[in-house]
N, C-alpha and C positions, 0 to 999 in steps of 0.2 A: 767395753767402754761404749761410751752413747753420747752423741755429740747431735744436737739438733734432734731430726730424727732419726737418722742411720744408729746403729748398734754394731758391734763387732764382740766377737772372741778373738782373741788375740792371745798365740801360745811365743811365750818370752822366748827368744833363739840365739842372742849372743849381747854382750854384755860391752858397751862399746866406753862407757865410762860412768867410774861409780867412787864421789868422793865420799870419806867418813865424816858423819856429823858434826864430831870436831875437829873437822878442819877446812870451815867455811871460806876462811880468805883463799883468794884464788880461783877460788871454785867455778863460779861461775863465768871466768875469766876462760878457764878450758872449757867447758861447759859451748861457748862459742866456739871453740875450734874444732872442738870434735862435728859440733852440726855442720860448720864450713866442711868439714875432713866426708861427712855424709852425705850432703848434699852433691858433693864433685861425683859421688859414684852414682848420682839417680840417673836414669836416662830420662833426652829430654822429652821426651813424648809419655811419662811418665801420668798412671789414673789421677786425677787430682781428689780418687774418693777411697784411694788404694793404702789406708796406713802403713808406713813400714818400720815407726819405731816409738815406743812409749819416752816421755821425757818429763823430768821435774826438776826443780829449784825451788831450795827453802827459803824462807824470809830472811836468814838470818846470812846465807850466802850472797845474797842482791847489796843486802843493809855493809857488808865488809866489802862488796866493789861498789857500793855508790858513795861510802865514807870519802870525803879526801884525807884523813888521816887513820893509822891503824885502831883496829877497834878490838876494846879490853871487854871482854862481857865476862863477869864470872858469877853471872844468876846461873841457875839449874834450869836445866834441858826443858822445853817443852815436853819434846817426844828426842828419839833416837833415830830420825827418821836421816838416811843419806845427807849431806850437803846438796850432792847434783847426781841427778840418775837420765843413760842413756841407751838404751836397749832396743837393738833388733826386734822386731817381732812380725809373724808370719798370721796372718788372718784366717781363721776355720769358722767352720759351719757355727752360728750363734746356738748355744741346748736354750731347751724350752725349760724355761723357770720354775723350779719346784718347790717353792717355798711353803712353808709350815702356817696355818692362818693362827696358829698359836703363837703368842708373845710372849713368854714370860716375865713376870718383873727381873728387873737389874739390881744393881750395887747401885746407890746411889751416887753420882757424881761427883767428888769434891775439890773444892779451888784451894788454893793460895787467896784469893782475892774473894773477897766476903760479899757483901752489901758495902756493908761500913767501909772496906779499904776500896773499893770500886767511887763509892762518894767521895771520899777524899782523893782519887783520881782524877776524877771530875771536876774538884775545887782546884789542884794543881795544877791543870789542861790551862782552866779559865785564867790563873795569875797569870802564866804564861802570856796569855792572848792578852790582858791587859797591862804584861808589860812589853808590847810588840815583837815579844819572838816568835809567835806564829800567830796564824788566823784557825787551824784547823786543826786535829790532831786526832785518828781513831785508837781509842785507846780501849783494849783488848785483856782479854781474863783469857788463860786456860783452865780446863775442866778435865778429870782423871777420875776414871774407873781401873778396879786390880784388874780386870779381863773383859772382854767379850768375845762370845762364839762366832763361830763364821757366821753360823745360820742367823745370830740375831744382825751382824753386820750386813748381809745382805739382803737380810729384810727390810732393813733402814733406809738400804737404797734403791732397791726396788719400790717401796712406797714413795718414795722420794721426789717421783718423776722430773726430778733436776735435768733439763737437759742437757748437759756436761759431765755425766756421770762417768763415774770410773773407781774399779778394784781391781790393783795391784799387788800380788801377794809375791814379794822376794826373799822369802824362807825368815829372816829373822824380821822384817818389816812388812805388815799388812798396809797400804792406802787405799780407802774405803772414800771417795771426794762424790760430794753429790752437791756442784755448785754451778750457779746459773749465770755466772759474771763474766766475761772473755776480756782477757789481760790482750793478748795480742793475736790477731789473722794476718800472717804474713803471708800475701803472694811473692814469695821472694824475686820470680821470671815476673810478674807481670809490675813489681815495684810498687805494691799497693798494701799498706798496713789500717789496720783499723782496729779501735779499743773501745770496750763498752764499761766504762765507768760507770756504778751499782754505787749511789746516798743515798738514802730517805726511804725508810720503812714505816708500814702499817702492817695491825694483823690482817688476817685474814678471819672473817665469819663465818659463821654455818650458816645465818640468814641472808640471801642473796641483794635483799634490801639493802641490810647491814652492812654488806661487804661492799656493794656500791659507794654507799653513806664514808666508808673507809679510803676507799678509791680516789672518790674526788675531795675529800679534805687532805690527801695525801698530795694529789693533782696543786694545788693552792696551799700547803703549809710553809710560809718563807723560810721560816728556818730549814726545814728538810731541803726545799729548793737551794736555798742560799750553800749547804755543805755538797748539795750534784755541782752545784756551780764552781764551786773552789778544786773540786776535786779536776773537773774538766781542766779549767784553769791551768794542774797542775801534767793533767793527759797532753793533754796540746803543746805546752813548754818541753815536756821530754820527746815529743814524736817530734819537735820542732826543731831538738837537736842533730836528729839523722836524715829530715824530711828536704825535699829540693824548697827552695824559695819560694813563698806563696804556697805554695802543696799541704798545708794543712785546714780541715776544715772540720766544721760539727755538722753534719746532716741532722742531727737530732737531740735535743737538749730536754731534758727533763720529760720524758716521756713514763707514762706509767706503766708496768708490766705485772700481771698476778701471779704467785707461783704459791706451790701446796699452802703453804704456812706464813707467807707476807706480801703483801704489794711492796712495789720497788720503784723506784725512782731512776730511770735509765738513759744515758746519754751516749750517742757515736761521735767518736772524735776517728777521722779520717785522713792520712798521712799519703802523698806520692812520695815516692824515694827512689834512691838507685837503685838498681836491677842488681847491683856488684858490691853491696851493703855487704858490710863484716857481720856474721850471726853476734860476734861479740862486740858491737859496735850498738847495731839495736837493743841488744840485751840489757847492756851496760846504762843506756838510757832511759828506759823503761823499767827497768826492776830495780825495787818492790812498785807496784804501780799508786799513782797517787791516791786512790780511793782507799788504799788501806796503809799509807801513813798520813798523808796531810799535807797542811802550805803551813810555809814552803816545805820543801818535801827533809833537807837532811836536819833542819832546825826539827823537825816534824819526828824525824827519827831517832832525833837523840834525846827527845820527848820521851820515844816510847822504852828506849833501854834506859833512862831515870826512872820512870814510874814503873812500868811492868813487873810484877815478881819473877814471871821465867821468862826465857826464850822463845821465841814463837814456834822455831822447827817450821814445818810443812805449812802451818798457817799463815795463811795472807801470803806465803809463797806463790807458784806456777805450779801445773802439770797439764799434761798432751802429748800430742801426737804430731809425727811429722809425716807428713803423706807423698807418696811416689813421683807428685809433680814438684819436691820441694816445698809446698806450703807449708808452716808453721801454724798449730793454733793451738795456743796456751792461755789457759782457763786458771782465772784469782783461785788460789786453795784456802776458800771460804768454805762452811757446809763441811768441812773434809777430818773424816776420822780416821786417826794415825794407831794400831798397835802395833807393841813391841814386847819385848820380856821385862816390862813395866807395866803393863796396861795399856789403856783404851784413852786415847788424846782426843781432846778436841778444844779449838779455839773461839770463842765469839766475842765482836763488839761491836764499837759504833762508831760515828764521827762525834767529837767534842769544839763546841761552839761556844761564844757568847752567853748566847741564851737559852745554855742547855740544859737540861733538869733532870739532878741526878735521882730523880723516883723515875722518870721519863726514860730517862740511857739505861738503865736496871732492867725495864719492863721489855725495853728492847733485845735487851742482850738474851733474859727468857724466853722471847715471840722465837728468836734464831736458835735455840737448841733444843726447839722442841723436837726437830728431826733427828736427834739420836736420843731421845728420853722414851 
């Protein structure tokens, strides 16, 4: 895994909880107890640069503890990927990357969701928002290959220079995540949580000019602005529910960031909190994080199980790491390719506004998978 810029190997060493994909409620609800159950064993003089456990949460496990009433889904699976994964893990020497400069072509990717039914999601988002159930909604395609090789998965993410990156391979589920988003940085001892909330995409060019020209249209596009902005909105309202009085703030709104394949649109929203915070108390408020459902957030989400063809699985879920001093840092599982004894999963979308333009949200959703094509 690669987090900033530090890198690790990381050999998997005890299995501390691992619920099944179908059986999302709850999950995430132990999910907090087992990190409370881990944290009590750290000591306190613990490396704060020292991982000691790989951890993930689907979209779909977040969406059944932030529901207030039980939730029926019976679309097909995104991926097969865990509910909630927590494992020990022991850090070795990082091997030197041996990858192949050969690609070969793949299987071509295929959706549920077309052109055509992705537009008429789009039109759907918009009734919504013009009859005041929500303002925002990112609404999201999965994409399926019958297989991929390790070697082409790791060249994916090796090209990728995500720096969040992370493969997980637990015998019948591969996670291949190569995403630049950070859902939550919990100093748990020092009481300090912060969230970087990822709206508003442009490509990236090959002409340096060009990709400026990209840059700063992206810097000034209201609309893209205006979906950072709902989305904070929606950051700051959930860290507001675990945060001390006054203790939340945005250091940084709509800032631009370039990564391989898009400029981004990046905001910090920064929380004080209790030292003695329940991990299932932050959890529970925070997940799924607002940038990948929307305002308001449960109108937002029951947007997206109306419209979506499947499940999300892993997408727009969490994964990370939890390190020796306690800290927490779980990264959006944006960018994030799931195999199983199905194939090769991956998810992409967008936020849906107003004034959004379903040839425009298309082109978007394209620019975002070109890192597994």
């Amino acid at each position: 895994m690669r987090i900033d810029d530090r890198a690790w190997s990381l050999a998997l060493t005890e299995t501390l909880l691992r619920v099944a994909c179908d059986r999302p409620a709850g999950a995430l609800e132990a999910l907090g107890d087992a990190l409370d159950a881990l944290h009590a064993t750290l000591a306190p003089d613990g490396d704060s640069h020292t991982p000691v456990a790989v951890v993930w949460a689907t979209y779909d496990a977040a969406w059944h503890a932030a529901s207030p009433v039980p939730v029926i889904d019976v679309r097909p699976a995104g991926d097969r990927c865990p509910s909630v994964l927590l494992v020990r893990v022991t850090v070795q020497p990082a091997p030197t990357a041996d990858l192949s400069s050969d690609d070969p072509p793949l299987v071509p990717f295929t959706s549920a969701t077309d052109q055509t039914a992705h537009a008429a999601m789009v039109g759907a988002v918009r009734e919504r928002i013009r009859d005041g159930e929500v303002y925002l909604v990112n609404a999201a395609r999965m994409i399926h290959r019958p297989t991929m090789s390790a070697e082409a998965i790791a060249h994916r993410v090796h090209r990728s220079d995500a720096p969040r990156a992370m493969v997980v391979n637990i015998g019948d589920v591969c996670v291949a995540a190569m995403s630049m988003e950070l859902a939550l940085s919990w100093d748990r001892r020092a009481g300090i949580a912060f969230s970087r909330p990822i709206k508003g995409t442009r490509p990236r060019r090959a002409d340096p000019t060009e990709d400026a020209r990209e840059a700063a249209a992206l810097a000034i596009d209201e609309k893209e602005r205006a979906e950072n902005a709902m989305a904070v909105d929606v950051h700051r309202n959930d860290l507001g529910r675990v945060a001390n009085v006054g203790g939340v703030t945005v250091p940084v709104l709509c800032g631009v960031e370039a990564h391989r394949y898009v400029h981004h649109l990046v905001s910090t929203v920064r929380a004080e909190v209790d030292a003695g915070l329940p991990a299932r108390a932050m959890l529970s408020a925070m997940l799924p994080v607002g940038s990948v459902t929307g305002a308001p957030k449960l109108a937002a989400m029951a947007t997206i199980a109306a419209l979506e063809a499947e499940r999300r699985g892993l997408y727009t879920g969490v994964y990370g790491l939890v390190f020796a001093d306690g800290r927490v840092e779980l990264t959006v599982a944006i960018r994030t390719l799931v195999t199983d004894a199905a194939g090769a999963h991956y998810g992409v979308g967008g936020g849906i506004v107003w004034d959004s333009d379903p040839g425009r949200e298309w082109d978007e959703l394209l620019w975002k998978q070109r890192g597994v094509e």
